[in-house]
C-alpha positions in Angstrom: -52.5 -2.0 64.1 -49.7 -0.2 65.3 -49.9 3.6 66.9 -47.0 4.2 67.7 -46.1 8.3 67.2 -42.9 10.3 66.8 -42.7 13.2 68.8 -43.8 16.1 66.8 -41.1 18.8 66.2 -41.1 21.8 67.3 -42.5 24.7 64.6 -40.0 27.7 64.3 -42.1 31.8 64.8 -41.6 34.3 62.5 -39.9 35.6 65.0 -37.3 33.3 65.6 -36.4 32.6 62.1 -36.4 36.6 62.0 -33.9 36.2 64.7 -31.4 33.2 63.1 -31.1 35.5 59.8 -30.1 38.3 62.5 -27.6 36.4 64.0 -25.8 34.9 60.8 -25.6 38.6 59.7 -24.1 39.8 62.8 -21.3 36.9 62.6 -20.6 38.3 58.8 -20.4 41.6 60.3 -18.1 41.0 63.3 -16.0 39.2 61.0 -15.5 42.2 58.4 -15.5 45.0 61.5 -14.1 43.6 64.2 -12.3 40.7 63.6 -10.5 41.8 60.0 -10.9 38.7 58.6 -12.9 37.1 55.4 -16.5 36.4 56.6 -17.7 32.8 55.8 -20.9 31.0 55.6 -21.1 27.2 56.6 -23.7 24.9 54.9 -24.8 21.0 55.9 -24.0 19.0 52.4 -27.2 18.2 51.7 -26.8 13.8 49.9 -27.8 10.5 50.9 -23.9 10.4 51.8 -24.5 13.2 54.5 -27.2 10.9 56.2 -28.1 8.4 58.8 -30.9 6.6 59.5 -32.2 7.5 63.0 -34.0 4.5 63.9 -35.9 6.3 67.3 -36.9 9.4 65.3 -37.7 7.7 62.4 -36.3 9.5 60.0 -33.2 10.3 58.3 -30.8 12.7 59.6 -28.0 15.4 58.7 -24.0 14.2 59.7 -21.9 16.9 60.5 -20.2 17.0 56.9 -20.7 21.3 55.9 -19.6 23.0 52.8 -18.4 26.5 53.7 -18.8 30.0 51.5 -16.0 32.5 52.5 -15.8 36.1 50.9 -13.2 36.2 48.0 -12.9 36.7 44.5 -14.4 34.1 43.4 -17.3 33.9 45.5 -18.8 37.4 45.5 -21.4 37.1 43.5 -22.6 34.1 45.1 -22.0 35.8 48.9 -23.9 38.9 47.6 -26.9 37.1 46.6 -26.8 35.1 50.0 -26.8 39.1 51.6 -30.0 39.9 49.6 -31.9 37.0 49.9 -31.5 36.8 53.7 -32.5 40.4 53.7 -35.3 39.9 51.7 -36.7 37.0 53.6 -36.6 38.9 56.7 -37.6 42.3 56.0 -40.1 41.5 53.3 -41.9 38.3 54.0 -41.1 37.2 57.5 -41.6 40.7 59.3 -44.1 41.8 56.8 -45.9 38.1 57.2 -45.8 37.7 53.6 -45.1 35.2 51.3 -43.6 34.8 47.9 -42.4 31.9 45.6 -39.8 30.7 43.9 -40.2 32.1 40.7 -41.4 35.3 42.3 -37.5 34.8 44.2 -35.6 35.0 40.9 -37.4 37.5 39.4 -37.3 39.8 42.8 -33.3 39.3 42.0 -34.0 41.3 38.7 -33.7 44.9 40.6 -30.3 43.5 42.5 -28.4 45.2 40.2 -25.0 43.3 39.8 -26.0 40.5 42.4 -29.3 38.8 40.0 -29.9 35.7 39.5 -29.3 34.8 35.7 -31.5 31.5 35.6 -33.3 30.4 38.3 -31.8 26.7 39.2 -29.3 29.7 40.7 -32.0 31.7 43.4 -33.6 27.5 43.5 -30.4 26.1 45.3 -29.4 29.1 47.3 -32.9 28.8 48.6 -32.0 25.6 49.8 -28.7 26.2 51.2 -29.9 29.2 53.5 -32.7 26.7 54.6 -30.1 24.3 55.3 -27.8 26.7 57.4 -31.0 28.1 59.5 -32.4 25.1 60.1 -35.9 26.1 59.2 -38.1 24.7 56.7 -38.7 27.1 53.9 -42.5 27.2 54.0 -41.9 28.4 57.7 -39.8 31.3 56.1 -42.6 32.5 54.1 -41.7 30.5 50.6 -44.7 28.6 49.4 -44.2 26.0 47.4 -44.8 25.7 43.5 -46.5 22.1 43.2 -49.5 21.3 44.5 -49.9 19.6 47.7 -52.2 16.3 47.0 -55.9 15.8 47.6 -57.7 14.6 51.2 -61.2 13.1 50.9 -62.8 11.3 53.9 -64.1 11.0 57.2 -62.1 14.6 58.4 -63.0 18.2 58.8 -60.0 20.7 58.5 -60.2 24.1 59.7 -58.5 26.3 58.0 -58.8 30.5 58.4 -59.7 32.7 56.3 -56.3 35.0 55.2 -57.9 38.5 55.3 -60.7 38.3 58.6 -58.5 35.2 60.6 -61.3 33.9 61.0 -61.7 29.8 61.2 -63.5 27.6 57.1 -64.4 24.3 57.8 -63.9 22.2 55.0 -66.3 18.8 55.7 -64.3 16.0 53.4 -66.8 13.5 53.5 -68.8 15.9 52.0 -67.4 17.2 48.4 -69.3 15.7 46.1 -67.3 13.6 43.5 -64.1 15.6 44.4 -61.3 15.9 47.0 -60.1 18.6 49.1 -56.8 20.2 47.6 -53.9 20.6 50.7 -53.0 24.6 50.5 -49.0 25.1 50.2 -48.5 25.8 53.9 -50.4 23.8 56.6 -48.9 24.7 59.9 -52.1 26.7 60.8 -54.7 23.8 59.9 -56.5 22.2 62.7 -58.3 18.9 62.2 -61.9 17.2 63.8 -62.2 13.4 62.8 -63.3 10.0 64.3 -61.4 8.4 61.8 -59.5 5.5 62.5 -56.6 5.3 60.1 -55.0 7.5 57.3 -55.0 5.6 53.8 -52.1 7.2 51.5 -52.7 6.6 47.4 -50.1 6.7 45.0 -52.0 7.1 42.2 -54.6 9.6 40.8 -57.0 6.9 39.1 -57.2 4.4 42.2 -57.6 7.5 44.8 -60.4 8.7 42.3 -62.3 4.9 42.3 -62.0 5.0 46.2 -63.3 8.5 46.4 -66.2 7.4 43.9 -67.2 4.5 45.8 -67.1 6.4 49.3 -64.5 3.5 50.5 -63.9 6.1 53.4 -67.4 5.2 55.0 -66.2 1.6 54.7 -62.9 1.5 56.4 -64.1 5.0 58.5 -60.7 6.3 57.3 -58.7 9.7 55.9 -58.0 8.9 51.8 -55.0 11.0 50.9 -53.3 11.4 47.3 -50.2 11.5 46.7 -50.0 11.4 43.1 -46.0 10.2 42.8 -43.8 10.9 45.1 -45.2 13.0 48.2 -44.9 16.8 48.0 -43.6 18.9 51.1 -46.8 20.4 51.7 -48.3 16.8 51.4 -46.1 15.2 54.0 -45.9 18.2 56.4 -49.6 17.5 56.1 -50.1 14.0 56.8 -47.4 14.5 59.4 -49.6 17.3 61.5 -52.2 15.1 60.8 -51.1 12.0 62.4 -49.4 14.0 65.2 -52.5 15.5 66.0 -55.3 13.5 65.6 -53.1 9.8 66.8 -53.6 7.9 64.0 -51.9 5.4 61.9 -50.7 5.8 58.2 -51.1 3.4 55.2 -48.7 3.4 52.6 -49.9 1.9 49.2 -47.9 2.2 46.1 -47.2 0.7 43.3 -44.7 -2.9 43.8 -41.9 -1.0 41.8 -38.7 -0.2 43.4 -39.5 3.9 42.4 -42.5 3.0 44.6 -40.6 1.2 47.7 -37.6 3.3 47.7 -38.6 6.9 46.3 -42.4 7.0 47.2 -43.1 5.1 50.6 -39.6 6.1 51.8 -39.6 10.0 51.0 -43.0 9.7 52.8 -41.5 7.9 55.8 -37.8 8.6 56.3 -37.6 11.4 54.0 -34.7 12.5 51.7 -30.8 12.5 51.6 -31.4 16.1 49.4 -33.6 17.3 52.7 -32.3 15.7 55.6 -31.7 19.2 57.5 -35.5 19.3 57.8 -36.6 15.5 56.8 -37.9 16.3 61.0 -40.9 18.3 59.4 -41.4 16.4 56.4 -41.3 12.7 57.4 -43.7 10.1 58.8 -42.6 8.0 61.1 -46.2 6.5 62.3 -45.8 5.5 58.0 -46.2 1.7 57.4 -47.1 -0.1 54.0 -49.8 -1.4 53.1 -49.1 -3.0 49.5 -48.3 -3.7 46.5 -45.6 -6.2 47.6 -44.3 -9.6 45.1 -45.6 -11.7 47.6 -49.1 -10.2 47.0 -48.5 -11.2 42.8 -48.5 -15.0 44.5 -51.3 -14.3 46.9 -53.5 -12.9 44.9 -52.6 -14.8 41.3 -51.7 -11.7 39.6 -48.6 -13.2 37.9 -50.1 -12.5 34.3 -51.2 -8.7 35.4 -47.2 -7.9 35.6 -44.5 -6.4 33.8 -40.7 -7.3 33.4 -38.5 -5.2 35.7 -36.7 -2.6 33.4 -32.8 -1.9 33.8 -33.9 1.4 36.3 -35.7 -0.9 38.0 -32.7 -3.2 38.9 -30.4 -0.7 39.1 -32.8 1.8 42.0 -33.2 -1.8 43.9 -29.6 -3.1 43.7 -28.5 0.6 45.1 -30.9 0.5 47.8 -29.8 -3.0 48.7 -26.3 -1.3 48.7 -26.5 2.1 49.9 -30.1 3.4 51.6 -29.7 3.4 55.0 -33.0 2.7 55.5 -33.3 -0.2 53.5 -29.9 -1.5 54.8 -31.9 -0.7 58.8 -35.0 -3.0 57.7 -34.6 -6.3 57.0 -38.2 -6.9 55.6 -37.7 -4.1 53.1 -34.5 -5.9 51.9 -36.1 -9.5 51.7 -38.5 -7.3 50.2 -36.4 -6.4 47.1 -34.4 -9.3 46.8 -37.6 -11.4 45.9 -38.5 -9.2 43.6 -35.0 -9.3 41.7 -36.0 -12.6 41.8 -39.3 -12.5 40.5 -38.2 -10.1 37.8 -41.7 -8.2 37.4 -42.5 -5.2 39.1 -46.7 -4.5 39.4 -49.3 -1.7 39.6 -52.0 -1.0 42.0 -54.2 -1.3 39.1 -53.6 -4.9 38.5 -55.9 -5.9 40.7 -58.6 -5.0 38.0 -58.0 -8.3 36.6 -60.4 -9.8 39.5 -62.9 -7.1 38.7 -62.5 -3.3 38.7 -63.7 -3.4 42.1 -61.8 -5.8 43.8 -59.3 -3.6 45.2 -61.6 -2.2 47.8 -63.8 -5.0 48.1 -61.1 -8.1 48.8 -57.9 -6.8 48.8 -57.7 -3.5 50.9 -60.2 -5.1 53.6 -58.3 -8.5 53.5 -55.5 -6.7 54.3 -56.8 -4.2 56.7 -57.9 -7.4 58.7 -54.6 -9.1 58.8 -53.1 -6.0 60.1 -49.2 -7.1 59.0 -47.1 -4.2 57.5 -44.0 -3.2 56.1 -42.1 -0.9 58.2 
């Protein structure tokens, strides 16, 4: 198995985002005081059609296409609220070390007189573009996250601290019972202790929870990570610092859908046209996968555990085939999707209940451990 490891990037200090918010202010300033001119912000476009495929990082990343915000008429609302959430990021969360949501965002707006936001998609997406124009991941700027982060059960110890003292919680994941460690909203502080030998990622809620039941972690001495749909942030910044830290390889298995191939296992991998400004943080190059793939429906006679391929199912493969650049970079991933357009069924992880509820992790997951042959 594979360990090969992208270089880990570089996290930004309070300090230095502190700093970047400084420095586009001062540019706004010099522009109005000195200069006489409009002042302008300048944001990446943040699409699939903004991206390449780094094959070396691993990852997808930003093209130089920007959209640009200048001071006018039209615009002052919008340029206002830019002023006073950059102000509030630095003065109240990143020099106070605090940290605030983004419902807590839109709400703040409420005593911005003139400048509020009226619904929040507004304070959501301006979130996004200042993140996008500093260049540093919002969790990093103090936002936490509103979903949770996934669930970690295993052969791991994470050491987290304690907000108010600082001082370090070991959380033992081999030892929780019948439940699963939840991953906190921001995870740049976490340290890990494991002899584990690989990092199993679950799509699904029900299959992580028959794993976790059965202790499969002692059997394949490995990390079991839910992902429940596609990957969080806070879920992939964690398996990321994870496999950075500790070495290890990732498994990848999903559902054999095209939502599963191309939004799951590739978010998780390559990351995201919508975040490729910071897909650096949140992407996991060290990734491969596991299963479900149409050629395991032949290998493993599961054609009558299937269901046809629904019209969003042709359509997400045949715009893969046609426009992902990471699909269009891996030719197993397209032979991949063309043989299942051919096949015309699409499978669950659950399917391999028709051999026995337990044949997942007694036949299939070992059988394919031992073969050791992944999809990139």
């Amino acid at each position: 198995m594979s360990k090969e490891s992208a270089k880990a990037p570089e996290v930004v200090t309070k300090e230095a985002a502190s700093r970047k918010i400084v420095e586009v202010a001062k540019e706004i300033h010099d522009d109005i005081v000195k200069k006489g001119r409009k002042p302008s912000m300048s944001f990446p476009i943040r699409s699939l059609a903004n991206v390449k495929y780094d094959a070396k990082r691993g990852h997808f990343e930003i093209l130089g296409k920007k959209a640009s915000r200048t001071l006018s008429y039209n615009t002052v609302k919008t340029f206002a609220q830019s002023m006073r959430l950059l102000a509030t990021t630095k003065n109240d969360l990143l020099d106070q070390d605090d940290i605030a949501g983004k419902r807590e965002v839109y709400y703040n707006s409420k005593s911005w007189g003139e400048c509020r936001f009226d619904e929040q998609p507004e304070s959501d997406t301006l979130l996004d573009d200042i993140e996008a124009m500093l260049g540093v991941n919002r969790e990093q700027l103090g936002y936490i996250p509103e979903e949770r982060g996934g669930d970690v059960c295993g052969e791991i110890t994470v050491i987290d601290k304690d907000p108010q003292t600082g001082a370090d919680v070991k959380i033992n994941c081999a030892k929780l019972g019948s439940g699963a460690w939840s991953i906190p909203s921001r995870v740049e502080h976490l340290r890990f202790e494991t002899k584990a030998r690989l990092v199993l990622v679950v799509e699904t809620a029900s299959l992580f929870q028959r794993l976790v039941h059965h202790r499969y972690f002692e059997k394949a001495n490995c990390v079991l990570i839910s992902m429940s749909g596609v990957p969080t942030r806070a879920c992939r910044r964690f398996i990321r610092r994870l496999a950075d830290d500790r070495g290890l390889p990732v498994l990848a298995f999903t559902d054999g859908d095209p939502y599963g191939y191309c939004n799951i296992y590739r978010t998780l991998k390559a990351g995201s046209g919508q975040a490729a400004h910071i897909n650096r943080f949140f992407c996991v190059p060290q990734a491969h996968y596991l299963g479900v793939t149409p050629q395991d429906i032949l290998d493993y006679k599961l054609e009558d555990a299937t269901h046809p391929l629904e019209e969003a199912d042709i359509k997400r493969a045949k715009d893969a085939l046609k426009n992902d650049p990471f699909i269009l970079h891996h030719k197993e991933w397209q032979q991949v999707l063309e043989q299942m357009l051919k096949m015309g069924v699409r499978i669950e992880q659950q399917a391999f209940a028709k051999h026995g509820l337990n044949f997942v992790l007694d036949t299939y997951l070992p059988e394919k451990l031992k073969k050791g042959k992944f999809l990139p």
